[in-house]
N, C-alpha and C positions, 0 to 999 in steps of 0.2 A: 307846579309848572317848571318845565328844566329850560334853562337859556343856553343855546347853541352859542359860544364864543369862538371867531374863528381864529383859532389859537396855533392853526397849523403850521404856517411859515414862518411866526416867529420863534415857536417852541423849534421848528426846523432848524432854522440859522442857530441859536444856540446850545442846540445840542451838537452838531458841526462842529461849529467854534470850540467847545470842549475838548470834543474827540478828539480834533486835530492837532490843539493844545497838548493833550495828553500824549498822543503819539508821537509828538516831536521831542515832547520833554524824556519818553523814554529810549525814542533813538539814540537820545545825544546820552544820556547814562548807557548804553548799551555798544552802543560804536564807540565811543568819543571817549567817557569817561570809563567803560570798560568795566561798569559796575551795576550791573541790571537789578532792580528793584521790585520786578514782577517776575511770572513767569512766561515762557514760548507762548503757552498757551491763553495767558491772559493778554498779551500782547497783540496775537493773534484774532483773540472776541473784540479787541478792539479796532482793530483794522476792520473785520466783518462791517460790524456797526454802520462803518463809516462809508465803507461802501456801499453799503444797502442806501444810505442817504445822499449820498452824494457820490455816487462811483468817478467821478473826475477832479476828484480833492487835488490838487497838488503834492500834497505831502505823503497823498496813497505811491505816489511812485520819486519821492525822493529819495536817494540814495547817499550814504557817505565814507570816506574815506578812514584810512587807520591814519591818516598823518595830513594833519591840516596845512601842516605847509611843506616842501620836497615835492619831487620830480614826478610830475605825473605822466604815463605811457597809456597809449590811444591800442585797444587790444584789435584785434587781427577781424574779430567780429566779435559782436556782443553779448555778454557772457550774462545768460540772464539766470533771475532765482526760479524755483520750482512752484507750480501750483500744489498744494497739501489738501491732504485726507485725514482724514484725525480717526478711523476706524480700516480695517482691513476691507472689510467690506465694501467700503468707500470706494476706495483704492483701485479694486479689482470692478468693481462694476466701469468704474471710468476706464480701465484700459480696456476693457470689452468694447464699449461704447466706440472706440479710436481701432481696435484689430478689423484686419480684413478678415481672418475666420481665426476657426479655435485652437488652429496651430501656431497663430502668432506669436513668433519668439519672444520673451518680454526678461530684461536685462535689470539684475536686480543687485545693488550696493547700497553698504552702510552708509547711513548721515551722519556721518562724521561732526560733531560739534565744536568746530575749531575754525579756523579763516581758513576761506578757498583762496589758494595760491596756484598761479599760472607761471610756469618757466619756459623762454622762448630761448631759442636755439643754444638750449643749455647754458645759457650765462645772465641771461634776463630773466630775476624774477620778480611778477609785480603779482598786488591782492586783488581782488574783484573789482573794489572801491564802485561804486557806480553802475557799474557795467559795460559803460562807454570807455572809461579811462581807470587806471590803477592806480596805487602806489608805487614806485620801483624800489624795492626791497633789495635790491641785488649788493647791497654792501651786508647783508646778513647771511648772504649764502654759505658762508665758510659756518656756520652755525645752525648748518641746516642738512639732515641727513636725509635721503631720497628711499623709500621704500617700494620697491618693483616689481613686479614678475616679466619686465620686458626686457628681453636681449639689449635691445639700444631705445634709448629715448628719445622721442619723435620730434620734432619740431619746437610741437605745440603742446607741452605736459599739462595735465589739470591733477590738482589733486590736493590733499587737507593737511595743511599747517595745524601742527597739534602735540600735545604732550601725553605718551602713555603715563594712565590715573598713577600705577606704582611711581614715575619716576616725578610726577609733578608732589607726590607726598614728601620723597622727598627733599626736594628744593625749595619746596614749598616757604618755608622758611627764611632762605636766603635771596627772594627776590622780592623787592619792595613796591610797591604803587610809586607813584610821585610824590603822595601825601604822607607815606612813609609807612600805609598799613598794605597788609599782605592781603594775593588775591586768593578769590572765594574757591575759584572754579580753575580748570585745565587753560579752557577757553577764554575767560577773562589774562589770565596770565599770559598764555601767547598773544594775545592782542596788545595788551602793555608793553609786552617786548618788543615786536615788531614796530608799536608807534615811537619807541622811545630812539630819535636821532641821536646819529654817529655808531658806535661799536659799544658792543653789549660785552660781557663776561665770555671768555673762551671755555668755559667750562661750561657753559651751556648749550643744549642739544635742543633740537626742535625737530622733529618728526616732519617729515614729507608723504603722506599715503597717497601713494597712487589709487585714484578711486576706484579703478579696475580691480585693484591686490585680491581684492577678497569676494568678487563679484562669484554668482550663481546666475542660471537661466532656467527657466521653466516656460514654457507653453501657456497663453492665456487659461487654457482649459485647467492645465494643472494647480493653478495658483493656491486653487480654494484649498487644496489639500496638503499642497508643498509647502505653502508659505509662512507658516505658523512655526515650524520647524527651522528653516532658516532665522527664523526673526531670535529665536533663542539662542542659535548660533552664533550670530551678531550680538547678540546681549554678553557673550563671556568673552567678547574682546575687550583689551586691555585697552581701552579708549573711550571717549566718554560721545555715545551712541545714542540720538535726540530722535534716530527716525530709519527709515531704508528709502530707499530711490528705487523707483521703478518706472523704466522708458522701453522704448521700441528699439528692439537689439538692431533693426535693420536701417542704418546713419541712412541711406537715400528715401527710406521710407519717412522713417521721423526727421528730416528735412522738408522734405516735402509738407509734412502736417504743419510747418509753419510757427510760429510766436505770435503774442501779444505785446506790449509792451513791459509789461511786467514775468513774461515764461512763456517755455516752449510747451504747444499742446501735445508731442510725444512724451510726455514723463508725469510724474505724480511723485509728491513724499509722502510717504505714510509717517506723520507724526506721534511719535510715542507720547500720549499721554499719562504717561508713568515711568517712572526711573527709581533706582534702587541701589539707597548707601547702607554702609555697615558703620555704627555708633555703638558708645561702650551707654550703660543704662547706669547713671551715676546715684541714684537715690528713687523712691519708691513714694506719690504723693498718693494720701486716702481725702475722698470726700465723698459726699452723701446722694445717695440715689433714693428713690422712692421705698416705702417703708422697710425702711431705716436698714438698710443694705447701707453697704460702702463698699465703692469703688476706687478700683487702684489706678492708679497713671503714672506710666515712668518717667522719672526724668531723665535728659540724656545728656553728653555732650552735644554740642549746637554744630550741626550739619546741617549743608547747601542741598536744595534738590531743585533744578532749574532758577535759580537765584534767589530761591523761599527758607530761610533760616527756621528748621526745626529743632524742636527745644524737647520735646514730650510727645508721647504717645499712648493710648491707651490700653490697657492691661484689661481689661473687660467685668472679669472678675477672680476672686480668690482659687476657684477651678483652673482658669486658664494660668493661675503663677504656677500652683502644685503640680499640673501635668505636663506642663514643659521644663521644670526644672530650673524656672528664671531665677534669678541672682541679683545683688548688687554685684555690677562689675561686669553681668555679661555682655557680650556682645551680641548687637539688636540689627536684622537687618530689616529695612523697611522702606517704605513703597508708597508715592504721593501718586493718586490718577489725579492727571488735573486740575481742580478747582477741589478737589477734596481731601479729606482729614488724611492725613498720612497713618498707614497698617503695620502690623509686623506681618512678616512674610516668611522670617526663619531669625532662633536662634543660636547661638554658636557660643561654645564656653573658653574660658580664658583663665588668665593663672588671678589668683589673688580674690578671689569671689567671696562671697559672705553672703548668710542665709539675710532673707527680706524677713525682718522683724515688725511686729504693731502688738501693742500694748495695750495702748486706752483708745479711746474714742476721737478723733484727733478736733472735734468738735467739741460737744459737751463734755469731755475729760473720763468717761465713764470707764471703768472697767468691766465690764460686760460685757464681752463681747462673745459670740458664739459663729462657728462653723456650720453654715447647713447646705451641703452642696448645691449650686456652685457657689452662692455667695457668703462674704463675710457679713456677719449682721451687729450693728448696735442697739442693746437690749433696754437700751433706754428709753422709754415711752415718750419722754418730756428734751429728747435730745435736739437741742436747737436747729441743729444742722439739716435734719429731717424734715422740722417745722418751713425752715426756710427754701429745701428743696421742693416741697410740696406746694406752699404756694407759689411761689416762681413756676411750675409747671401749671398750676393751673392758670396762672396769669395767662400764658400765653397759650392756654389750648381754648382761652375767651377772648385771644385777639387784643390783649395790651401791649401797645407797642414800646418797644423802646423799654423794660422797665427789669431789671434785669436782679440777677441775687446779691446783686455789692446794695444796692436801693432799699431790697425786699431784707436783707439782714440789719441793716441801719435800724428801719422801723421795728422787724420783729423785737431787736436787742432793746430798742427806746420805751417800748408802749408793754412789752409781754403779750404780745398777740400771738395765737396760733392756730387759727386757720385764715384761710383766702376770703370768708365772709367777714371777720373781723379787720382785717386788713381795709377792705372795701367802703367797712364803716365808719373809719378814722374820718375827723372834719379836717378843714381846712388849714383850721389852727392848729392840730399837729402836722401835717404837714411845714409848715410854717415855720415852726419851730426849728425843725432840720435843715431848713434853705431849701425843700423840697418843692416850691411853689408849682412849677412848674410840670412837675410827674401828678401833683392835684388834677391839672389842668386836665389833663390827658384821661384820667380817670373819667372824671366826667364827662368828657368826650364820646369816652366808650360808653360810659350808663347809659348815654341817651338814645344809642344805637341800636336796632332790635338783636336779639340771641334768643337761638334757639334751648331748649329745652335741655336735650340732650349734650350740650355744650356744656351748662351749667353742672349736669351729675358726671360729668367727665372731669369736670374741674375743682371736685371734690379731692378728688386721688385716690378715690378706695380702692382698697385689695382686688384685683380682675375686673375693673370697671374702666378701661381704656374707653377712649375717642370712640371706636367702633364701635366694641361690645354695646355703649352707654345709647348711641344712634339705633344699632338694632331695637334694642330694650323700648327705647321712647316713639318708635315704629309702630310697636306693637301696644301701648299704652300710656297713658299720661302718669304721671308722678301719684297724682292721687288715686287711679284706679291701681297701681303699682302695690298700696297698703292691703286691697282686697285680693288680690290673684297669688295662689299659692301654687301657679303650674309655671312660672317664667320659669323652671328649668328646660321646658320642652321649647322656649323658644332657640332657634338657629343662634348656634355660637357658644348659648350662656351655661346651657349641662347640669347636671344635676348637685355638683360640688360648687360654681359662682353659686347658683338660686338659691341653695340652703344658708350658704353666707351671707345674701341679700336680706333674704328672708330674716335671719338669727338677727339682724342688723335693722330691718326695718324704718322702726321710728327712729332711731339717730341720723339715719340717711335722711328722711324726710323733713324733721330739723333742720338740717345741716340746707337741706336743699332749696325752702321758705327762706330761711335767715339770707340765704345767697340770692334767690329770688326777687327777694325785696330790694333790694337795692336797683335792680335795670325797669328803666320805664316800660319795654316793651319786651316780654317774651312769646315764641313762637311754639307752640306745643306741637311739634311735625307729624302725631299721630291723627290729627283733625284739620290738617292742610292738605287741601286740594293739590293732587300730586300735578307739579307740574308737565315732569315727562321730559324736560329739555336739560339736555346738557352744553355746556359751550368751552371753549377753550380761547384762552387772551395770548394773543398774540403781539409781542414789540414793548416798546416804552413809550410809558402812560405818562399824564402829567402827574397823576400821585399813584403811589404804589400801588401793585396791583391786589395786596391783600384788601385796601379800602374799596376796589371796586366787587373784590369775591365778597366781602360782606353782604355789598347791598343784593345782588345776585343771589346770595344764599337766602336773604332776607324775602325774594319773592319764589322761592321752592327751586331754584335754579341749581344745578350742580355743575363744578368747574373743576375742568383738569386740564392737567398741563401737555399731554400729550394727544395730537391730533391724529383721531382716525377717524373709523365710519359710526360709530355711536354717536360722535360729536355731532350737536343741531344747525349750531354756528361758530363760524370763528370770527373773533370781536377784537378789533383792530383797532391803535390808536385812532387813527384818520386815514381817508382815502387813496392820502397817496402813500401808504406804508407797504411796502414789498418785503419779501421776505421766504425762505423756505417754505415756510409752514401755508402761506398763500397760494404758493404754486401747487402745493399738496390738495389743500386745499378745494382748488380749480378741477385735478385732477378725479378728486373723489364726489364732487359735484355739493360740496358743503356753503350753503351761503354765506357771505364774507358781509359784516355789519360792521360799522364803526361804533366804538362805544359812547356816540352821544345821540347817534338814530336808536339802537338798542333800549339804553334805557327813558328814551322820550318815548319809543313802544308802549314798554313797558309799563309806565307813568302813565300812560293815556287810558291803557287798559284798566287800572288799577283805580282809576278816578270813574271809570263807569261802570 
């Protein structure tokens, strides 16, 4: 029987309290201390959030200054931020939405990543700060160069306080935080400047871009096709470019469309989720991939990319060093979207290079090693490294959480275990032994959990038996009629080269897959389960992960994905009053919206009769 807890409002108020928490603390490193910790875009998912729950947070629309204390000036009208897009698409659908027809001229400039600076009748200039009220800057003007394409300058200037990347390289050095370390970024450094009272260095220059310099127009209609083009154009200015602006060329029209208190509903930023530094590749790390491959990862010098310090990046495999010609020494240029692993994108050669060398096995010590396109391989059957990659992946393609290869190497090195089944079968008292109590704990956990069949011969690691393959296979038969059927090449996916390997392999597989077997109190054999039919997609934050709720769902033939469309059965919601994109989609596609504690009391009820 499931007990409904009504956990909504308090789980509500402190995840609020978090958010808000969070977001203040990364203001104040971001305005204040000028040393941002995350990046746009995670800063960004957390503003989301927090709107989604409390769209009247106070701190959704708090604003701050470059300089805590100094003269503050009341602006002329209020100079507000832009609502964002995070895809082109976006972008452009919203300015459709907002044009009178498909001629509407639509006025497109870089976003500049630097402080919005307003200069009044050419001798006043103050920052944003607020939007109500500025800093007055104007004892920094003499250190401040104007860049225009206008005959005379208007009243009312806007435009972006900022360092081209060349010239912040190299000063880079000669201007100090308060604390006495140097800043990361363009942007971090002109904000330091600006906040630091009295008179700065005369030898330093500050950029003034008028936001008009480099503007283009296009036609709503034209966007889809033009836009793409511009945005690369903007990417090879010598300034450090987070995004483009795009509003209604016509001021009495986009006047008219009005503000919020937070932005004007004439404009949009399209936020670049991805930006792109050049790093030298200082050394060359090999570790262990599935049988007994080894992959390369470069190390690099440590570069910024939206306030994120990367160190490394991956080389994929021995193919990709030899046919681009990489080096110790080259220059790397590379590419974070995101929330994701940073790419190479291009690279570029330099003086002073030296061939990437490997010799032994940087694990088991072997010399063995062999070439077979693309990968380099360690020929050693009994190579620790392999042992330890292997189970680590099967760990986790069975849903151990938290349990990771520094854990899984400890015990392989302690005990001489080598496979996932032995591992599994260690007691207590090894565990114990390492201070590992707790990672016991967990195991167990999961023993008692149901898994499927097909999880289990996936988590073996054999040669062509991924996740999928291993789901099809167990589709079409259980593990024991698996010993009798000498056609699984004809099933979808597996081919006649996996089968014969299946087959040549057999009884060690089925060994391998008893021994693992035995250890979960419940397995599901998906060949002899009534096909559910229903798929669903989880929606928000849950009180526990949401992998622990895909178990149990999988556990009654349910399939879950993360992206909502018309396949989906339901979409399954923390609690009632949870909103969110994917709901209003949702609404719109006619998919019924369930909370996850109606859901699986359904489900529970059915299941008990």
């Amino acid at each position: 029987m499931f007990l409904t807890v009504d956990w909504e409002a308090q789980m509500n108020r402190s995840q609020i309290e978090q958010l808000a928490n969070e977001i203040e603390y990364h203001n104040i490193k971001y305005w204040i201390e000028h040393s941002p910790e995350i990046s746009d875009e995670e800063f960004d998912e957390l503003v989301r959030k927090l709107r989604v729950l409390d769209p009247n947070h106070p701190i959704l629309y708090k604003r701050y200054h470059l300089l805590k204390d100094g003269k503050k000036i009341k602006h002329k009208k209020p100079v507000l931020s832009l609502n964002k897009g995070y895809t082109i698409s976006e972008a452009i659908n919203y300015l459709k939405s907002i044009s009178r027809d498909k001629d509407e001229i639509i006025h497109i400039s870089p976003k500049f990543d630097g402080i919005h600076g307003i200069l009044y009748y050419r001798h006043i200039l103050v920052t944003r700060g607020d939007g109500e009220t500025g800093d007055d800057i104007s004892d920094k003007l003499k250190n401040i160069k104007i860049y225009t394409n206008k005959v005379k300058l208007p009243d009312i200037f806007h435009g972006e306080l900022i360092f081209k990347n060349s010239y912040f390289e190299k000063i880079r050095n000669e201007i100090k935080r308060k604390d006495g370390g140097t800043y990361k970024t363009p942007r971090n450094a002109v904000a330091g400047i600006l906040s630091t009272l009295g008179k700065i260095d005369d030898k330093i220059m500050i950029d003034f871009v008028d936001f008009d310099l480099y503007a283009r127009k296009l036609s709503v209609e034209e966007l889809e096709d033009g836009l793409p083009a511009i945005v690369e154009e903007f990417r090879k200015l010598d300034y450090a470019i987070d995004g483009i602006v795009l509003k209604i060329d016509d001021e009495d029209y986009f006047e008219s469309l009005g503000h919020n208190n937070s932005f004007y509903h004439g404009a949009i930023a399209y936020k670049f989720s991805n930006k792109r530094v050049v790093t030298k590749l200082i050394d060359v790390r090999w570790t262990n991939g599935l049988d007994n491959t080894l992959i390369p990862t470069a190390i690099l010098e440590p570069v910024e990319i939206n306030g994120v310090t990367i160190n490394k990046v991956s080389l994929h495999n021995a193919k990709y060093i030899l046919d681009n010609d990489i080096k110790i020494g080259s220059l790397i240029e590379i590419e974070r979207k995101g929330d994701a692993v940073p790419v190479i994108v291009d690279i570029h050669h330099s003086e002073n290079e030296s061939d990437i060398v490997i010799e032994h096995c940087p694990n088991c010590g072997s010399n063995q090693l062999h070439y077979d396109e693309p990968h380099l391989y360690c020929l050693n059957p009994n190579c620790s490294g392999n042992v330890v990659k292997q189970i680590s992946i099967g760990l986790k393609r069975l849903k151990f959480e938290n349990i990771g290869e520094k854990i899984v190497e400890k015990l392989v090195s302690s005990y001489n275990i080598s496979t996932i089944e032995d591992l599994l079968g260690l007691s207590y008292e090894h565990f114990s032994k390492l201070s590992l109590k707790a990672v016991h704990r967990k195991i167990v956990e999961r023993l008692n959990k149901p898994v499927y069949d097909y999880q289990l011969l996936s988590a073996l690691c054999l040669k062509g038996l991924g996740p999928e393959l291993s789901k099809r296979l167990c589709k079409e038969m259980t593990i024991d009629e698996l010993v009798e059927n000498l056609h699984i090449g004809a099933i979808d996916g597996i081919g006649f080269v996996r089968g014969s390997i299946i087959i040549d392999n057999i009884d060690e597989i089925c060994a391998r897959y008893q021994k693992l077997k035995s250890h979960f109190k419940y397995v599901i054999e998906i060949s002899k389960q009534q096909e559910q039919n229903i798929t669903v997609c989880l929606s928000g934050t849950f009180p526990k992960p949401k992998s622990h709720y895909q178990q149990i769902l999988e556990s009654y033939g349910i399939n879950t994905i993360n992206n909502l469309n018309k396949s989906v059965s339901y979409l399954i919601i923390p609690h009632k009053n949870h909103t969110s994109t994917k709901v209003e989609k949702a609404q719109r596609l006619n998919i019924p919206t369930k909370t996850i504690d109606e859901f699986l009391e359904e489900l529970n009820d059915k299941h008990n009769h």
